[in-house]
Structures are given as structure tokens and as C-alpha cells.
KEKOLVO-90269 format. One record per atom (N, C-alpha, C): x negated, y, z negated. Coordinates in pm, whole numbers, padded with zeros to 5 digits, always signed. Layout:
residues N
XYZ ...
This chain:
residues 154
-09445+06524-11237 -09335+06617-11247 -09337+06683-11384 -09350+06817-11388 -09345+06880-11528 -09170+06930-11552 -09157+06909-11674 -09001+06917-11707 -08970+07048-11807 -09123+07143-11806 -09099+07275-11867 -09196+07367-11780 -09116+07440-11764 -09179+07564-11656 -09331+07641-11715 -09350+07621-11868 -09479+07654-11922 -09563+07547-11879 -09523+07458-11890 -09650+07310-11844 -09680+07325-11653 -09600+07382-11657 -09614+07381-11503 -09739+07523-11469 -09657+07656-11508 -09780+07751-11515 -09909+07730-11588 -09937+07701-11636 -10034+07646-11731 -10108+07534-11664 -10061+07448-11582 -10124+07381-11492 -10155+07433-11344 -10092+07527-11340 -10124+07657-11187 -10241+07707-11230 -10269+07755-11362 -10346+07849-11389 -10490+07783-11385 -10471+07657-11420 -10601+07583-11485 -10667+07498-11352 -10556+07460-11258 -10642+07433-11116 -10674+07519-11079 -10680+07652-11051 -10687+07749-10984 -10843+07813-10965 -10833+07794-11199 -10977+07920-11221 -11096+07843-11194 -11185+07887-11128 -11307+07850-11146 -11377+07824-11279 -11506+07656-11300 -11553+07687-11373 -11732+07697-11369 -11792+07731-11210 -11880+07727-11212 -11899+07759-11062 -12024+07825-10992 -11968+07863-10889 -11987+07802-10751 -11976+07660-10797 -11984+07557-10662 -11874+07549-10649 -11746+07557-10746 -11596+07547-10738 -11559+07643-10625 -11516+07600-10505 -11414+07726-10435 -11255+07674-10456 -11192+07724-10525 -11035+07689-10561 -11004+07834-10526 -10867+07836-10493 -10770+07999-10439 -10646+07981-10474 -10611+08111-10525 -10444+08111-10507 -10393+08158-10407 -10289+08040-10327 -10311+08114-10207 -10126+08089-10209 -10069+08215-10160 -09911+08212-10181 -09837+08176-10051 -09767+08160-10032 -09691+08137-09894 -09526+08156-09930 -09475+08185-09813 -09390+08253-09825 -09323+08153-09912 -09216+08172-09996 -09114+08078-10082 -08998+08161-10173 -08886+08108-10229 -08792+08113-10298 -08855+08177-10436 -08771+08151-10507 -08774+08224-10668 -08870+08155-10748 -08909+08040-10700 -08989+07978-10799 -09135+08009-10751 -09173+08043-10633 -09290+08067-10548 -09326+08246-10638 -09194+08318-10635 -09192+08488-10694 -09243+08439-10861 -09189+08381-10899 -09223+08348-11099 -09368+08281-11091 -09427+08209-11014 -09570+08166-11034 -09635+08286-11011 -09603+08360-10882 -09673+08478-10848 -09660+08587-10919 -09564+08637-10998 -09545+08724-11124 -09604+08700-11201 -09647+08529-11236 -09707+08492-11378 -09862+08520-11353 -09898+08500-11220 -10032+08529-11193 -10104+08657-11152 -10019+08751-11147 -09999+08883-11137 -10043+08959-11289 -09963+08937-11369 -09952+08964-11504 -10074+08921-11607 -10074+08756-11633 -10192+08720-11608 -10307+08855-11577 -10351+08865-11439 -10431+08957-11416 -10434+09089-11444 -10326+09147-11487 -10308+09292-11546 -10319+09292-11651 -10294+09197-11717 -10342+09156-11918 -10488+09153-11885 -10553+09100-11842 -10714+09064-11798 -10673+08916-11909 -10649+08838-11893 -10635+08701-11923 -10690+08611-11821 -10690+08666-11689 -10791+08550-11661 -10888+08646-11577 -10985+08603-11488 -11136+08661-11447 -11071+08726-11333 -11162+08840-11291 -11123+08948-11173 -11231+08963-11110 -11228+08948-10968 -11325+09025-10873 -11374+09169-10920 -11504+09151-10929 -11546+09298-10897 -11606+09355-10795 -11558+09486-10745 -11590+09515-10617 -11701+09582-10635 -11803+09573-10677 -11958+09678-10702 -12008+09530-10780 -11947+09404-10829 -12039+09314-10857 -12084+09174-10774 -12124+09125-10833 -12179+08974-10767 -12122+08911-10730 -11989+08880-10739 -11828+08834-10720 -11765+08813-10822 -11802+08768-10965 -11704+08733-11030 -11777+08746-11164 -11655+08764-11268 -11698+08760-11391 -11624+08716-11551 -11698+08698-11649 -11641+08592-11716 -11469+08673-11749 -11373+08609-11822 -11255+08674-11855 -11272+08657-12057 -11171+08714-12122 -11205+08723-12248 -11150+08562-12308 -11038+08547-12195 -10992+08415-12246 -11077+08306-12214 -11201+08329-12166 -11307+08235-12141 -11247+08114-12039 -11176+08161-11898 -11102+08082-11807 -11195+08066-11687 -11294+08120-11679 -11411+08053-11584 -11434+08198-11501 -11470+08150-11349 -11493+08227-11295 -11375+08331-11202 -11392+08423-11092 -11284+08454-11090 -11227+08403-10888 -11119+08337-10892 -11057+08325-10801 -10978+08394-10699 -10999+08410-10546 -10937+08478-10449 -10755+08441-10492 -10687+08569-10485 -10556+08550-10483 -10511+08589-10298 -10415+08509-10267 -10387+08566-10108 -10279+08527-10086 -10203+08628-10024 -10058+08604-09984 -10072+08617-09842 -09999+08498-09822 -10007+08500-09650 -09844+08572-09614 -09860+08603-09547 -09768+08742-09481 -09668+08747-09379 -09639+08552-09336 -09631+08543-09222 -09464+08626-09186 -09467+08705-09051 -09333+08769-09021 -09291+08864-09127 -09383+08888-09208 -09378+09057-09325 -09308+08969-09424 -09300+08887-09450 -09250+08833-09554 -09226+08886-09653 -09369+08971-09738 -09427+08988-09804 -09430+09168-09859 -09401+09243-09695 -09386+09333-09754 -09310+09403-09832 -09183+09387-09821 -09068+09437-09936 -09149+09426-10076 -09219+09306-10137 -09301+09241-10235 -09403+09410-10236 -09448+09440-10156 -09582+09517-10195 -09561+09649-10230 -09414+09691-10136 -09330+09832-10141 -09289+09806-10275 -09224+09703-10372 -09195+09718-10475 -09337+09756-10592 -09444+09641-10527 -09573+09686-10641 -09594+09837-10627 -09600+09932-10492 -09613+09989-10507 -09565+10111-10564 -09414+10144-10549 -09286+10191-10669 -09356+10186-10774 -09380+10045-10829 -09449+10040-10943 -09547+10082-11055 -09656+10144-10937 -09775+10199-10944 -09735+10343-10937 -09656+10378-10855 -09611+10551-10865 -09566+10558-11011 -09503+10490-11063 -09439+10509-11133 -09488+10484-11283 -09617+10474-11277 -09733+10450-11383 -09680+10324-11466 -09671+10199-11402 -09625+10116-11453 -09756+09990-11443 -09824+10024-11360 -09976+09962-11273 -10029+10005-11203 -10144+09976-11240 -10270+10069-11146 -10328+09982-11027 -10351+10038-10972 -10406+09953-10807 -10529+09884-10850 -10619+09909-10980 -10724+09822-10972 -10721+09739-11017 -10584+09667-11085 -10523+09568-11171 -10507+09452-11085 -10463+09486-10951 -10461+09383-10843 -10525+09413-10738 -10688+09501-10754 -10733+09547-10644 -10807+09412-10557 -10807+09312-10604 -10895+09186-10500 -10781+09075-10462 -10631+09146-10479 -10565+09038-10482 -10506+09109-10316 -10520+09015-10169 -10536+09036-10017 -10415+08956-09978 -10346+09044-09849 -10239+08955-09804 -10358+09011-09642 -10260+08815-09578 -10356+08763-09480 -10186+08764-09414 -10225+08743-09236 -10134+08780-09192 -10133+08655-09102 -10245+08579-09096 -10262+08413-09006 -10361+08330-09110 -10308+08242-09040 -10354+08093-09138 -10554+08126-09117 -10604+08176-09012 -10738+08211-08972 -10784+08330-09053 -10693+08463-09095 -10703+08526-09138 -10692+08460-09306 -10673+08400-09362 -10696+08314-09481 -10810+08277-09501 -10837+08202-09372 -10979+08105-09379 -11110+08223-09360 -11094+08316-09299 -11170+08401-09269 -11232+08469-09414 -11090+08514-09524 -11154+08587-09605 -11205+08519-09761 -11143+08411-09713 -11220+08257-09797 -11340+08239-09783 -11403+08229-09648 -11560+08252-09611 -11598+08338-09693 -11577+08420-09600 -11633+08547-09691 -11654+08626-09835 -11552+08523-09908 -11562+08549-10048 -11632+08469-10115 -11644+08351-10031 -11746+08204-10122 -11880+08233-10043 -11891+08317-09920 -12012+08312-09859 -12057+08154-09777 -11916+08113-09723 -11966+07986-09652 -11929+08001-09510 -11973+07920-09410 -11936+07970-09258 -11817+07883-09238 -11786+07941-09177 -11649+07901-09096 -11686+07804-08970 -11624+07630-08940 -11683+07578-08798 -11643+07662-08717 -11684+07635-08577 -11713+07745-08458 -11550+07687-08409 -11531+07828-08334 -11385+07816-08318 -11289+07860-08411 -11275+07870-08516 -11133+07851-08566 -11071+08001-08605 -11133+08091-08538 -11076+08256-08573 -11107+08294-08384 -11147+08209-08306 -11168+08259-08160 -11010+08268-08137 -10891+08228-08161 -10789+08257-08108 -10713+08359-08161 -10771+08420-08233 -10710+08542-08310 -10750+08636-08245 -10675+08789-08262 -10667+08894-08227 -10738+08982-08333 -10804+09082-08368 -10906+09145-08420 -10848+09179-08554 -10707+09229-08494 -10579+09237-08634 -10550+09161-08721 -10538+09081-08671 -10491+08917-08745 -10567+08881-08820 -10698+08905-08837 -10834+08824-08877 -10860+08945-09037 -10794+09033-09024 -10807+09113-09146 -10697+09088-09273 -10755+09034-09388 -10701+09068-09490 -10730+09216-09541 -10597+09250-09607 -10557+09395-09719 -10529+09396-09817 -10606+09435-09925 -10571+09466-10052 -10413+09505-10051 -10317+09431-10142 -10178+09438-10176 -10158+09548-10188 -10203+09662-10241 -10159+09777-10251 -10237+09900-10180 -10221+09828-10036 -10338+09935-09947 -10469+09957-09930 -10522+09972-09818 -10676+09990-09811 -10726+09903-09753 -10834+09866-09706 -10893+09731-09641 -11010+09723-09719 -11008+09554-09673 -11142+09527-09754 -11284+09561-09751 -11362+09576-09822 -11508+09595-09785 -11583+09439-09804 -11600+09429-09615 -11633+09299-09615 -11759+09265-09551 
């Protein structure tokens, strides 16, 4: 039990980052209260400072950060019942409003089923998925989206 909300982020941050690339660790959000919104702000921010490592979409997957925090980790908000969107309509306000740019959180994907998670987890570590576990999904479901629009190039 951490008894200061810095020891606590600070321990979010540090399971999270990769430090080599057999590690597959994710931030993966689910729907929650105010304390679920302040980890996810902190890890948000975090990534708009470039404090910790970012996907690049034209690179190899990942690359070092300046704070020397390893490699860089899938962020994913699962979406279940739109949870999530009010959350993305606000990032996006945001971004009109030259407050953030879409490539600040361009690898950070909301998933809309627990399969649609696992799906773009594969695909980002490059490991297979056992047989079965996206056959009950619908073609929709199975797609993660960049938070602030667009689909992935997968």
C-alpha cells in the first residue's frame, strides 16, 4: 500500500516501461473513477513532455526516451459501452485549441473488447494470438483507434 500518490505514480510508471525487448508490459486503462483519470493524465503528460519512450510509426517500434526509461510501451483504453469517449471529445477540444498535438498521443489506441486488446498487443509485440480467441468477435470489435482519430496501420 503506498501512502503518497507520488510513490504510487512512480511505481505505475516503472512497471510499465520496458527495459529490453523481451519485456511485453502495457498500459492498459479500464474504465474507473478519479483515481483511474489522475494515473491516466499522469501518463498522458508524461508522454507529451517526452519523459518517457514513444512509438514510432515509420520506426522499428520503439525508442530510447531522454529520461533513459527503457523501451516504449502500448498505452490502451478499453472503451467498454463508450466509456471513454467524452475522455477523447475533451482531448480533442484540446488539440483544436493548440493545447496538443495528435502526435503527442499518436500510438496511444482505445480497444472496444477485451479481444480487441489482445489483438493489438499481438500485433505490437509481434506474437500470435492461441487459435480462437478473436473468432467470436465481429470485424469492428477487433479494431483498435488512435485516441484522437484515424485507425491504425497494422
Amino acid at each position: 500500500m503506498c501512502h503518497h500518490l507520488s510513490t504510487r505514480k512512480s511505481g505505475l510508471v516503472q512497471a510499465g516501461c520496458r527495459r529490453s525487448t523481451g519485456d511485453c508490459t502495457a498500459f492498459i486503462f479500464l474504465p474507473g473513477g478519479l483515481g483511474t483519470m489522475d494515473e491516466l493524465f499522469e501518463l498522458l503528460t508524461l508522454l507529451q513532455l517526452k519523459k518517457l519512450p514513444q512509438q514510432l510509426a515509420a520506426a522499428d517500434g520503439a525508442i530510447e526516451s531522454s529520461s533513459g526509461a527503457g523501451l516504449a510501451s502500448p498505452v490502451v483504453l478499453v472503451d467498454y459501452d463508450g466509456f471513454y469517449q467524452g475522455f477523447a471529445t475533451f482531448l480533442q477540444t484540446c488539440e483544436h485549441h493548440g493545447m496538443l498535438k495528435s502526435q503527442e498521443l499518436s500510438h496511444v489506441v482505445v480497444a472496444h473488447s477485451n479481444a480487441a486488446v489482445l489483438q493489438h498487443l499481438a500485433l505490437y509485440y509481434g506474437i500470435s494470438l492461441p487459435p480462437g480467441v478473436t473468432d467470436s468477435c465481429n470485424k469492428q470489435e477487433l479494431q483498435a483507434v488512435h485516441l484522437l482519430g484515424g485507425s491504425l496501420q497494422q
